[in-house]
C-alpha positions as CSV (number, residue, x, y, z in Angstrom):
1,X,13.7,118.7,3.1
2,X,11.1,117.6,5.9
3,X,10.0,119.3,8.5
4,X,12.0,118.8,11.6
5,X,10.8,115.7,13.6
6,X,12.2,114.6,17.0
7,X,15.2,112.2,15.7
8,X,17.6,112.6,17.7
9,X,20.8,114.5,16.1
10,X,23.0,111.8,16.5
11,X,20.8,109.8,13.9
12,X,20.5,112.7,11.7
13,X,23.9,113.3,11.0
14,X,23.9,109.4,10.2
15,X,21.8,110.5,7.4
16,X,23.9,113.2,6.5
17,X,27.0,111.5,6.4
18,X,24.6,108.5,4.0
19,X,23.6,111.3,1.9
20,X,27.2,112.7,1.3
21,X,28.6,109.7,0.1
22,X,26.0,110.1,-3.3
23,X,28.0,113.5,-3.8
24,X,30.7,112.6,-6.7
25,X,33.6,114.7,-7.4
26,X,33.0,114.6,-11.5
27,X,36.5,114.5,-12.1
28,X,37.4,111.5,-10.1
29,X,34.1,109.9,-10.1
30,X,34.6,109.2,-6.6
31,X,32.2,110.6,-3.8
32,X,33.1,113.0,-1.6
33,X,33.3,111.2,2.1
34,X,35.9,108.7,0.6
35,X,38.2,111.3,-0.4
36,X,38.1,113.3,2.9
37,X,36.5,115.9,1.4
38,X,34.2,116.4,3.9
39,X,36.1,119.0,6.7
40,X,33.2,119.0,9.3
41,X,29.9,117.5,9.7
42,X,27.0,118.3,11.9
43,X,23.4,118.7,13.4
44,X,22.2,121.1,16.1
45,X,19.7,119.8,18.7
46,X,17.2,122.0,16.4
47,X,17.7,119.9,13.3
48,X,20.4,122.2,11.6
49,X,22.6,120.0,9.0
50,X,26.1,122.1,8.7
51,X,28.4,120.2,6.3
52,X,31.9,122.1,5.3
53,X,33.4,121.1,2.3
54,X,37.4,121.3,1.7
55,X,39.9,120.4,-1.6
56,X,43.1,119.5,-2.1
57,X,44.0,123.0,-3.0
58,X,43.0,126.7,-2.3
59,X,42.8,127.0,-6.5
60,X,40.9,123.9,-7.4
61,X,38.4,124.6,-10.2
62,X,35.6,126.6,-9.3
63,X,33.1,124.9,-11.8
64,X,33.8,121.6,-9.8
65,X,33.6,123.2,-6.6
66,X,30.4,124.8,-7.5
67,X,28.5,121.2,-8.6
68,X,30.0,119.4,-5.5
69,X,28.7,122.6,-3.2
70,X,25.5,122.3,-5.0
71,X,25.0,118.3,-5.4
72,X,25.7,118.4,-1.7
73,X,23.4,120.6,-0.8
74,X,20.7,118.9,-2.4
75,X,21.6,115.1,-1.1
76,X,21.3,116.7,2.6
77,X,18.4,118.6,1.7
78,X,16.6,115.2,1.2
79,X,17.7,114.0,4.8
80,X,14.3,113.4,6.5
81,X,13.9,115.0,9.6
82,X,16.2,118.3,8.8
83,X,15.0,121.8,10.0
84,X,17.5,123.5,7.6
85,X,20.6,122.8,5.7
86,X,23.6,124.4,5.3
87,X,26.5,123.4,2.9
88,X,29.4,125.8,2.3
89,X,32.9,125.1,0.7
90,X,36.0,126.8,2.8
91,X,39.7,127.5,1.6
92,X,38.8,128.2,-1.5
93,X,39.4,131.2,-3.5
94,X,35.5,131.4,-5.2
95,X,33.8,130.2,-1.9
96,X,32.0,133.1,-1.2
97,X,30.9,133.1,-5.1
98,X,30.5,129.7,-4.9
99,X,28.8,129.3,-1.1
100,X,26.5,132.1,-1.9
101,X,25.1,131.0,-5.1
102,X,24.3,127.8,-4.1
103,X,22.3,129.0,-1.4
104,X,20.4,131.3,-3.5
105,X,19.8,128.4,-6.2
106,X,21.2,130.7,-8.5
107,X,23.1,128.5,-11.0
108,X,26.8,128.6,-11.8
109,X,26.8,131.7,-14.7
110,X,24.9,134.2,-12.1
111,X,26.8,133.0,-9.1
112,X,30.1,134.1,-10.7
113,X,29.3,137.0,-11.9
114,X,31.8,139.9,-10.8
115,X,33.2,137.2,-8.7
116,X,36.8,136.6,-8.1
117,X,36.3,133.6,-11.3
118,X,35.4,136.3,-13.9
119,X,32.0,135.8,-15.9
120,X,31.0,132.2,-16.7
121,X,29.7,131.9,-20.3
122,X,27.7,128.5,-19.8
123,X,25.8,126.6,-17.1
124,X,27.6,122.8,-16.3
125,X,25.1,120.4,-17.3
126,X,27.6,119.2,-20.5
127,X,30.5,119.6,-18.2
128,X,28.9,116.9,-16.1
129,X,27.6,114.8,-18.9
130,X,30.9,115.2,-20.3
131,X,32.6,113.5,-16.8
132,X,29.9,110.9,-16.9
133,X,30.5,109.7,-19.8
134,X,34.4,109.8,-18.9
135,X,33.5,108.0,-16.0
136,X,31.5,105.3,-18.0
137,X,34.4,104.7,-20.2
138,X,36.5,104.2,-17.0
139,X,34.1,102.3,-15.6
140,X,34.0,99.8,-18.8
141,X,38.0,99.2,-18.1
142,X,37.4,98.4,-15.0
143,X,34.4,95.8,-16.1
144,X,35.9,93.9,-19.2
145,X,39.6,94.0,-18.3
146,X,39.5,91.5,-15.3
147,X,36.8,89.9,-18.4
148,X,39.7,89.4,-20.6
149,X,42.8,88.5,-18.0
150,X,40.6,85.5,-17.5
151,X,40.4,84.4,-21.1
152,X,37.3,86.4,-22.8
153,X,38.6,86.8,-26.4
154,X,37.3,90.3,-27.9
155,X,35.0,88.3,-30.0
156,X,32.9,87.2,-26.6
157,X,33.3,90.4,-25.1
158,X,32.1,92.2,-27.8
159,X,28.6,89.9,-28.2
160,X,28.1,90.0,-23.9
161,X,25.7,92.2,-22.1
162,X,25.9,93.4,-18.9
163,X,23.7,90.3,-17.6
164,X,27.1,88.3,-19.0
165,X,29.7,89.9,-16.2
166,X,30.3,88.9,-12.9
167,X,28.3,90.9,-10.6
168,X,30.3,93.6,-8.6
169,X,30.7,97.2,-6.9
170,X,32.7,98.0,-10.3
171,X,29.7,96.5,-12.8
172,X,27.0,97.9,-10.7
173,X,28.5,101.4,-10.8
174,X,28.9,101.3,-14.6
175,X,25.3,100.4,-14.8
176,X,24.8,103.2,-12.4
177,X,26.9,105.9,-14.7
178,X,24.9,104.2,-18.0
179,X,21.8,105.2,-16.0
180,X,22.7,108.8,-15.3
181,X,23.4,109.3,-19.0
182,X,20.1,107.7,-20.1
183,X,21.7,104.8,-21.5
184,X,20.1,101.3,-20.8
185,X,21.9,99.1,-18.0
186,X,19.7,96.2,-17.6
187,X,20.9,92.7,-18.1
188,X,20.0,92.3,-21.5
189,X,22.2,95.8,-22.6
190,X,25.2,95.4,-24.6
191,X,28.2,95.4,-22.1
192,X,30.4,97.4,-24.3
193,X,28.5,100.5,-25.6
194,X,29.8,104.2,-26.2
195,X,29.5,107.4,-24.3
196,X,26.1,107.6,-26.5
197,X,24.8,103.9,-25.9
198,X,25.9,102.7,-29.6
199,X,26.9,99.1,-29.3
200,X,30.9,98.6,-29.9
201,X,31.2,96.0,-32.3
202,X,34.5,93.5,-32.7
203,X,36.5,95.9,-35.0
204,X,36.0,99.1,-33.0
205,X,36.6,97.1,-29.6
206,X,40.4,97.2,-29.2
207,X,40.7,101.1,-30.1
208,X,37.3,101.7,-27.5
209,X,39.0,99.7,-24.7
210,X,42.3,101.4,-25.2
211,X,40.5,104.5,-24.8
212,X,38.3,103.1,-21.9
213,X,41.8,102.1,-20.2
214,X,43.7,105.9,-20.7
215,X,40.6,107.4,-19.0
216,X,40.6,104.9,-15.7
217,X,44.7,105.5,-15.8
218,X,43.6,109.2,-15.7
219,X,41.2,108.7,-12.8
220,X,43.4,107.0,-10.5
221,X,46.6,109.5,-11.6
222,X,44.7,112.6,-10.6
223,X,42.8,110.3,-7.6
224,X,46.2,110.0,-6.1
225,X,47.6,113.6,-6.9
226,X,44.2,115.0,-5.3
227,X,44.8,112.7,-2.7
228,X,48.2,113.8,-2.0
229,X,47.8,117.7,-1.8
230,X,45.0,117.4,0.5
231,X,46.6,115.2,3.1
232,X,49.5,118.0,2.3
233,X,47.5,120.8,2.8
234,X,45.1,119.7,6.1
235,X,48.0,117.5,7.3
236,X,46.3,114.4,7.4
């Protein structure tokens, strides 16, 4: 976070709102602006971000909740011109947990401590790899599917590389998720790889896309579920 400068707040919550729409919910690999899951969003006239965080329901998972709090909290924090930030979840039966460990940087095992969630046994870096990778598999549906209603057999799709698909906001997001996992996603990568960057050769490929296709069915099932209890539950 920069030291407060003279932007006016109007531009800085510009930034804010930019900066919350890197903030993915893991589960939906979707960020957290286009599923309305940003209650309120603002900047004092002394550079103050205040962002309040909401989900579809009062019980939503607290490990979730905690790396959206968190991943939140350190996209606005990387706002230039910002004084102070502060990022708190509400409706939520861990918030104070949650809200209060964030803010102390304390991780997700010493922030529930004695908390309404019980002890947490781990820290959630494999619980976010894990939805990455999910996400990547997802993400491969949504690449080679439109690939293969336009005539790609498996035998082409199995010898392209990323360089070989049609550029768009689906391709450059699986490059994106490839990227996050330290897998490589330049042109010359092989298109279909999996969740450890091992190429997918022709006799594996129909079992790996079926899989690839159950997880994007599961994203857009819960997108729409999640989607459905908050507009229930705020009214929208």
């Amino acid at each position: 976070m920069s030291q407060a400068s003279s932007t006016p707040p109007t531009t800085l919550v510009d930034g804010v709102w930019e900066a919350l729409r890197t903030v993915r919910d893991p589960e939906l690999d979707n960020d957290v602006v286009s599923l309305d899951f940003v209650a309120d969003c603002s900047v004092t006239e002394d550079g103050i971000a205040h962002v309040r965080l909401r989900l579809p329901t009062y019980f939503c998972a607290p490990n979730f909740a905690f790396l959206m709090v968190a991943d939140a909290w350190d996209a606005v924090s990387q706002v230039d011109g910002l004084a102070d930030v502060d990022v708190a979840l509400i409706d939520h039966f861990a918030s104070d947990a949650i809200n209060a460990g964030v803010a102390a940087r304390a991780g997700f095992v010493h922030s529930m401590a004695g908390s309404e969630v019980g002890e947490a046994v781990e820290e959630l870096h494999e619980l976010r790899r894990s939805f990455t990778e999910r996400a990547m598999m997802a993400g491969t549906d949504l690449v080679v599917r439109p690939l293969m209603r336009a005539g790609a057999t498996p035998e082409q799709v199995a010898g392209m590389t990323l360089g070989d698909a049609p550029d768009s906001a689906d391709l450059r997001r699986l490059r994106a998720r490839r990227s996050e996992l330290g897998i490589p996603a330049d042109d010359d990568a092989p298109l279909v790889v999996d969740p450890v960057g091992r190429t997918v050769g022709l006799e594996a490929l129909p079992l790996h896309l079926r899989k690839a296709r159950s997880y994007q069915v599961g994203v857009d099932a819960n997108t729409s579920i999640c989607r459905g209890q908050l507009a229930a539950r705020y009214g929208l």
